[in-house]
C-alpha positions in Angstrom: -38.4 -126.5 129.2 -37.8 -126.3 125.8 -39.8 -129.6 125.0 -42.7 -128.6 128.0 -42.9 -125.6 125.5 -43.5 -127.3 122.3 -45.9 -130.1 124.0 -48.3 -127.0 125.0 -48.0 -125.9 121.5 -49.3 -129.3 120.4 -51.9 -129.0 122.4 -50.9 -130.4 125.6 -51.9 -129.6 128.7 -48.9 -128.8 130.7 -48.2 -128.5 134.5 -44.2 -127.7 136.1 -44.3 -127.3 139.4 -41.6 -125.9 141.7 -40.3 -123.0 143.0 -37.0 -123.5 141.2 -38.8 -124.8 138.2 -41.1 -121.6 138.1 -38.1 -119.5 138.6 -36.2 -121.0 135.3 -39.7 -120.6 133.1 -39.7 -116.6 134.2 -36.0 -116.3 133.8 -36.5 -118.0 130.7 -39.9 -115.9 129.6 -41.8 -119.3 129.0 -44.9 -118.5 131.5 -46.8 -117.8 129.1 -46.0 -120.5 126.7 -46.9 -123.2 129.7 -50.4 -124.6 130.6 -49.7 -123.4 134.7 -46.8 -123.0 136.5 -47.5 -124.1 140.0 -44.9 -122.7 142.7 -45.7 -125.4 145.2 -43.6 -128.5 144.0 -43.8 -130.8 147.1 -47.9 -129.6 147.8 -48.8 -129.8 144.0 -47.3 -133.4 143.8 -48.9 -134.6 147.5 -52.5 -133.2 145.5 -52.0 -135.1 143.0 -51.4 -138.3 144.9 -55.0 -137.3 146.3 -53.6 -136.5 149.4 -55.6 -134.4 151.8 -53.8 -130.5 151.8 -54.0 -129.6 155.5 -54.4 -125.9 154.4 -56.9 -126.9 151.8 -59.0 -129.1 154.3 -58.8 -125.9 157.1 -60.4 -123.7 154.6 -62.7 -126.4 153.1 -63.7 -127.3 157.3 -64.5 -123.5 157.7 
């Protein structure tokens, strides 16, 4: 976390994504120090890929 931290401060845009990852950066007051703190890991990484978000395309559909 520590060097997520420092990499924003450089000027890095940073992304940590996770519900245990997101847990660690508020038990460890980063937050704030971090670009966005995504609580979906496994959704956030699948997005990424460019994979189509069945919630996402429901919503996007309606």
């Amino acid at each position: 976390m520590d060097d997520v931290v420092k990499a924003t401060k450089n000027g890095a845009v940073t992304i940590i994504g996770g519900g245990d990852t997101a847990t660690c950066a508020a038990k460890w007051g980063t937050e704030s120090q971090i670009s966005h703190v995504s609580t979906g890991g496994g959704a956030s990484l699948e997005l990424l890929e460019g994979k189509v978000l069945p919630g996402v395309a429901a919503l996007t559909d309606a």
